[in-house]
TILUMDREN-419429 format. One line per 3 residues: their letters; for each residue x, y, z of C-alpha. Coordinates in Angstrom, 2 decimals, decimal comma. Layout:
BEGIN
A = X Y Z; ...
END
This chain:
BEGIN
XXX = 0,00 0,00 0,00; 1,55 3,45 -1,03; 2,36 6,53 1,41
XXX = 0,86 9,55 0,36; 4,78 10,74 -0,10; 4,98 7,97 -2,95
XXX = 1,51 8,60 -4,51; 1,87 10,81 -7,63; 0,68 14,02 -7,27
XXX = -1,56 15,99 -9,74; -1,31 19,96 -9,36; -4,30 22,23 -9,78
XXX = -3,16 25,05 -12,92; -2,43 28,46 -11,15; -4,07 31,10 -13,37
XXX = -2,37 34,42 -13,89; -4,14 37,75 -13,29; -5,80 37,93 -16,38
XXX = -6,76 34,97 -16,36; -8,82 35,21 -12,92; -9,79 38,50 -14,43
XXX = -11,94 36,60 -17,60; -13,06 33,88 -15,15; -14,77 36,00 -12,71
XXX = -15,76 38,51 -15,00; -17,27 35,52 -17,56; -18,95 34,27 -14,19
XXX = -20,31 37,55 -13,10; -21,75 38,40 -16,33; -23,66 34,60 -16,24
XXX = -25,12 34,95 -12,88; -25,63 38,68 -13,22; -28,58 37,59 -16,30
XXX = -29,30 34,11 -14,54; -30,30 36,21 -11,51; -32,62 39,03 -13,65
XXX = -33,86 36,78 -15,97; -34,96 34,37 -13,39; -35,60 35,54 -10,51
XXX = -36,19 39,54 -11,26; -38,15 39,39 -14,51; -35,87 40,67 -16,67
XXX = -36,76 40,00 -20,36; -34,61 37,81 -22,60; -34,63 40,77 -25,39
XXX = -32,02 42,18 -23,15; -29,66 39,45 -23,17; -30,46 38,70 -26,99
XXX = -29,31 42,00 -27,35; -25,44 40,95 -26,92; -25,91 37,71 -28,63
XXX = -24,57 37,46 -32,83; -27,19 37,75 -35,21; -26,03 38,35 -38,64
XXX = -29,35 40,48 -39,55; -28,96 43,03 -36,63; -24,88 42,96 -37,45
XXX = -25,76 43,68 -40,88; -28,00 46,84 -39,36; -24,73 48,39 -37,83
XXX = -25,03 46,03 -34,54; -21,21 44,72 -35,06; -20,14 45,32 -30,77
XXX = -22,36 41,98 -31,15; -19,13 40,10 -32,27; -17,61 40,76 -29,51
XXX = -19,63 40,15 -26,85; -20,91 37,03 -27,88; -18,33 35,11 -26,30
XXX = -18,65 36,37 -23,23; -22,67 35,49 -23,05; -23,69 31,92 -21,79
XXX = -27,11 30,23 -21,38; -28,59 32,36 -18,30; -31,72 28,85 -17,94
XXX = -32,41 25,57 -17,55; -29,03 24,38 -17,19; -25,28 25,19 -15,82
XXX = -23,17 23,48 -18,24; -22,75 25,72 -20,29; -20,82 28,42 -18,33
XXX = -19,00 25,46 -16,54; -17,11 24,33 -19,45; -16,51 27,55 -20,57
XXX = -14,73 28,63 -17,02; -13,72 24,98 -16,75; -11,81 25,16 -20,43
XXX = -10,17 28,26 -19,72; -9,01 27,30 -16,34; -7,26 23,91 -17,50
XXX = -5,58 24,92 -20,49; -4,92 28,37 -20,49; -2,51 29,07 -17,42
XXX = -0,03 28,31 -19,78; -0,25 30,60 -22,52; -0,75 33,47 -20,20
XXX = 2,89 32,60 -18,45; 4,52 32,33 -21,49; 2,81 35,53 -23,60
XXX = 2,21 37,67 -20,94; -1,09 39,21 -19,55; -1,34 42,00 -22,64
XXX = -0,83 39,12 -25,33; -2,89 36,46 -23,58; -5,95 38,98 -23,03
XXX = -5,30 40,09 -26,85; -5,42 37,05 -27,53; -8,82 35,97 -26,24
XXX = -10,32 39,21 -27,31; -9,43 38,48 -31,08; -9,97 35,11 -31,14
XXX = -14,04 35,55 -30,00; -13,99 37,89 -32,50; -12,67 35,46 -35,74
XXX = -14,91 33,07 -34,76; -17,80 34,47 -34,90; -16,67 37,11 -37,76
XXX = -15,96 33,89 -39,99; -19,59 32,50 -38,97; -21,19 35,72 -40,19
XXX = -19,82 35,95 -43,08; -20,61 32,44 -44,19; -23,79 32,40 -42,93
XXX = -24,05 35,39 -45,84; -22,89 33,42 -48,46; -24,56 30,45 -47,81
XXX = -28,32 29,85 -48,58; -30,36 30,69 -45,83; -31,54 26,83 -45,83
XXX = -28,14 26,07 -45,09; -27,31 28,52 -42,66; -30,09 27,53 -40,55
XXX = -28,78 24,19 -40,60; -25,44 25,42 -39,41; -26,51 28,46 -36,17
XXX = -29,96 29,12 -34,56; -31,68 32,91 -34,89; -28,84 33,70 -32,09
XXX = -25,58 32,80 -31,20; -23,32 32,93 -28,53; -20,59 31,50 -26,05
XXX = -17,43 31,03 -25,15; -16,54 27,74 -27,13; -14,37 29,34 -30,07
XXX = -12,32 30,67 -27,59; -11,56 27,80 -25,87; -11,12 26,21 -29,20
XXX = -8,77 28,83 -30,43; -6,61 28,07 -26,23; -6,45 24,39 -27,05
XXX = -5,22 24,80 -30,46; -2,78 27,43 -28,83; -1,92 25,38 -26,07
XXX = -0,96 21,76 -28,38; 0,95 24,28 -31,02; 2,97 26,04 -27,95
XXX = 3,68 22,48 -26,41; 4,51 19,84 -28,92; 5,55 17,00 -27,46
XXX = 3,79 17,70 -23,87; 0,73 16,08 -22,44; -1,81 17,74 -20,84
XXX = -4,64 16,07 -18,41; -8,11 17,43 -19,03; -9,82 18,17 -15,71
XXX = -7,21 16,59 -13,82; -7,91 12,69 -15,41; -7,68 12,43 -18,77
XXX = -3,67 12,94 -20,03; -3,93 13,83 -23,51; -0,67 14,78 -26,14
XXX = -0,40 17,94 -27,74; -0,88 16,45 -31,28; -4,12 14,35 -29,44
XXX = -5,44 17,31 -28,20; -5,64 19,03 -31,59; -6,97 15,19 -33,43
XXX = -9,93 15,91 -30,58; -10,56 19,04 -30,88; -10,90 18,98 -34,81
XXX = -12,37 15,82 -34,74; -15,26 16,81 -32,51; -15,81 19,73 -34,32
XXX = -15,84 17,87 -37,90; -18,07 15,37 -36,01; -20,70 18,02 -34,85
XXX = -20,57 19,34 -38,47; -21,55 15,93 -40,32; -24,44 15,42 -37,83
XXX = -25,46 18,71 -38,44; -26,02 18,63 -33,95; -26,74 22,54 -33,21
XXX = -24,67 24,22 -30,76; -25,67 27,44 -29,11; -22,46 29,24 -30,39
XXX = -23,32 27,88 -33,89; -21,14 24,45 -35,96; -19,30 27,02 -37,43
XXX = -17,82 29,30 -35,27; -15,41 26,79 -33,58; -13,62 26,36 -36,84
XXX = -12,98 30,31 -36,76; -11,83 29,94 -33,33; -9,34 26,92 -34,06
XXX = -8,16 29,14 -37,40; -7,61 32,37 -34,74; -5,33 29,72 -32,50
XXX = -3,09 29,29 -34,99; -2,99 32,44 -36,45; -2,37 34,11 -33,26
XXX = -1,20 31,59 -31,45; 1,22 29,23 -33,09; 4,62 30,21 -31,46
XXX = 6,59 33,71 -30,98; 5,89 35,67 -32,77; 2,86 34,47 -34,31
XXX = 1,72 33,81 -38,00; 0,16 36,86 -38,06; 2,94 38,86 -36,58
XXX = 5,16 37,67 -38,85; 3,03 38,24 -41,80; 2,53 42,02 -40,29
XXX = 6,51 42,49 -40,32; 6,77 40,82 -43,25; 4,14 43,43 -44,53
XXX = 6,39 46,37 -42,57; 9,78 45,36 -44,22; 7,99 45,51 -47,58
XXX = 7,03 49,37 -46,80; 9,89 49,89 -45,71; 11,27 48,62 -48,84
XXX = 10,11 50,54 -51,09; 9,93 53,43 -49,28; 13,66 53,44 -49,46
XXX = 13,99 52,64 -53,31; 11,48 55,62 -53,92; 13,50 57,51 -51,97
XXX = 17,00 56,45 -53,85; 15,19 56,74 -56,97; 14,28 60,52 -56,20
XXX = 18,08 61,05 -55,09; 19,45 60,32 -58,65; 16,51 62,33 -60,21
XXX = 17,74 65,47 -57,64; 21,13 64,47 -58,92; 20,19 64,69 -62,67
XXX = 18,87 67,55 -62,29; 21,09 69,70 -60,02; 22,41 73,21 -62,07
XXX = 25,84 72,47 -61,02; 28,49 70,61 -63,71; 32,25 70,34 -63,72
XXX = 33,97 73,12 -65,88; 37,38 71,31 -67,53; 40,69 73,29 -65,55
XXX = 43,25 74,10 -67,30; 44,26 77,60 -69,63; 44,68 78,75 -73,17
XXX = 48,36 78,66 -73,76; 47,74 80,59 -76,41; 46,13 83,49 -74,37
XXX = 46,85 85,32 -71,37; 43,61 85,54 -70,14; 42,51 83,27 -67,68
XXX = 39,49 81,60 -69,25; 38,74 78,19 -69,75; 38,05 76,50 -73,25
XXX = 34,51 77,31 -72,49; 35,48 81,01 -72,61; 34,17 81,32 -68,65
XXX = 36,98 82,65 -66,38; 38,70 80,25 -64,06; 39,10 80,72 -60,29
END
């Protein structure tokens, strides 16, 4: 029978500031509309209000794409805000020690916004039969974030395992087979989600994008983008050098005197200093 000092021992994750920041505001903002809507007979339209819909988006609405993350089903169950905090609190401790609270919180912010950008913008391509097939009227939660974290997380760890609420030990390149696979999965059932099938997708795409090492894809493709300007900024500039140069008033008079005159002229007939 093992001592406890020989039992191996599993560590809760210690979020960072911003971290605990998102959790309790993501918490707050849950019980704050489970509470009015509830118990205080607040209506619904008010927490519709900060849900996506590409109609009212379309009408100018667009703060929409950014606060639907942060919205999560205020009745009839508590699942949905618990894997939201839960996600966040088991994988994302680790990106927000190694990026920093201003890159991590950038980070999440962005990555809401992608995924649900890329879900409005198909759902305005598609044919509305399709679309309906793929988000409700509304759409909301916290799920392409948590997406985009995982995909983060397996990118900025290769090789490392991580275990899912404290059981499961997954790999880095299992954790991104899952979290595709799900998501491909959900999509061939057509099974509707309240944050939409689509929407994860954006999230995983905004993982790698902004998450896939230091700097990221998108940083690089920003300096990349820089350098260019820089570039030709700098050829322009050479190029209106040598125009200047052409065109300067100044030229070299030929030295030298008339030997057969005592004047002091140049063959030019101009006098000489």
């Amino acid at each position: 029978m093992a001592h406890y000092s020989d039992a191996p021992m599993v560590s809760f994750p210690r979020p960072g500031p911003a971290l605990k920041g998102v959790l309790i505001a993501l918490f707050a903002i849950w019980l704050m509309f489970a509470v009015g809507i509830n118990w205080a007979s607040v209506p619904g339209e008010l927490f519709l209000l900060f849900c996506g819909n590409e109609q009212r988006i379309l009408q100018g609405e667009v703060w929409r794409l950014f606060t639907a993350p942060l919205m999560h089903q205020p009745s009839g169950t508590i699942g949905h805000i618990l894997m939201a905090l839960l996600g966040l609190y088991f994988l994302a401790p680790a990106l927000e020690r190694e990026w920093g609270s201003r890159r991590f919180l950038r980070f999440l912010l962005l990555s809401g916004f992608i995924g649900y950008a890329v879900q409005f913008l198909l759902l305005l391509v598609l044919p509305a039969g399709v679309g309906a097939k793929l988000a409700d009227v509304y759409w909301y939660g916290s799920l392409p974030v948590i997406d985009a974290v995982a995909i983060a997380w397996a990118l900025n760890n290769r090789g490392n395992v991580v275990r899912l609420f404290l059981v499961l030990p997954v790999s880095s390149t299992g954790l991104i087979l899952f979290v595709v696979g799900a998501n491909v999965m959900y999509l061939i059932a057509l099974q509707q989600r309240l944050e939409g099938i689509i929407s994860p997708f954006g999230g995983m795409f905004a993982g790698w994008l902004l998450g896939a090492g230091t700097p990221s894809p998108a940083r690089k493709a920003w300096l990349k983008l820089q350098l260019a300007r820089l570039d030709a900024e700098a050829k322009r500039e050479a190029r209106a050098r040598r125009q200047r140069a052409k065109s300067g008033h100044l030229r070299v008079i030929e030295g030298g005197r008339d030997e057969k005159s005592d004047t002091k002229r140049g063959p030019d007939g101009r006098w000489l200093n």
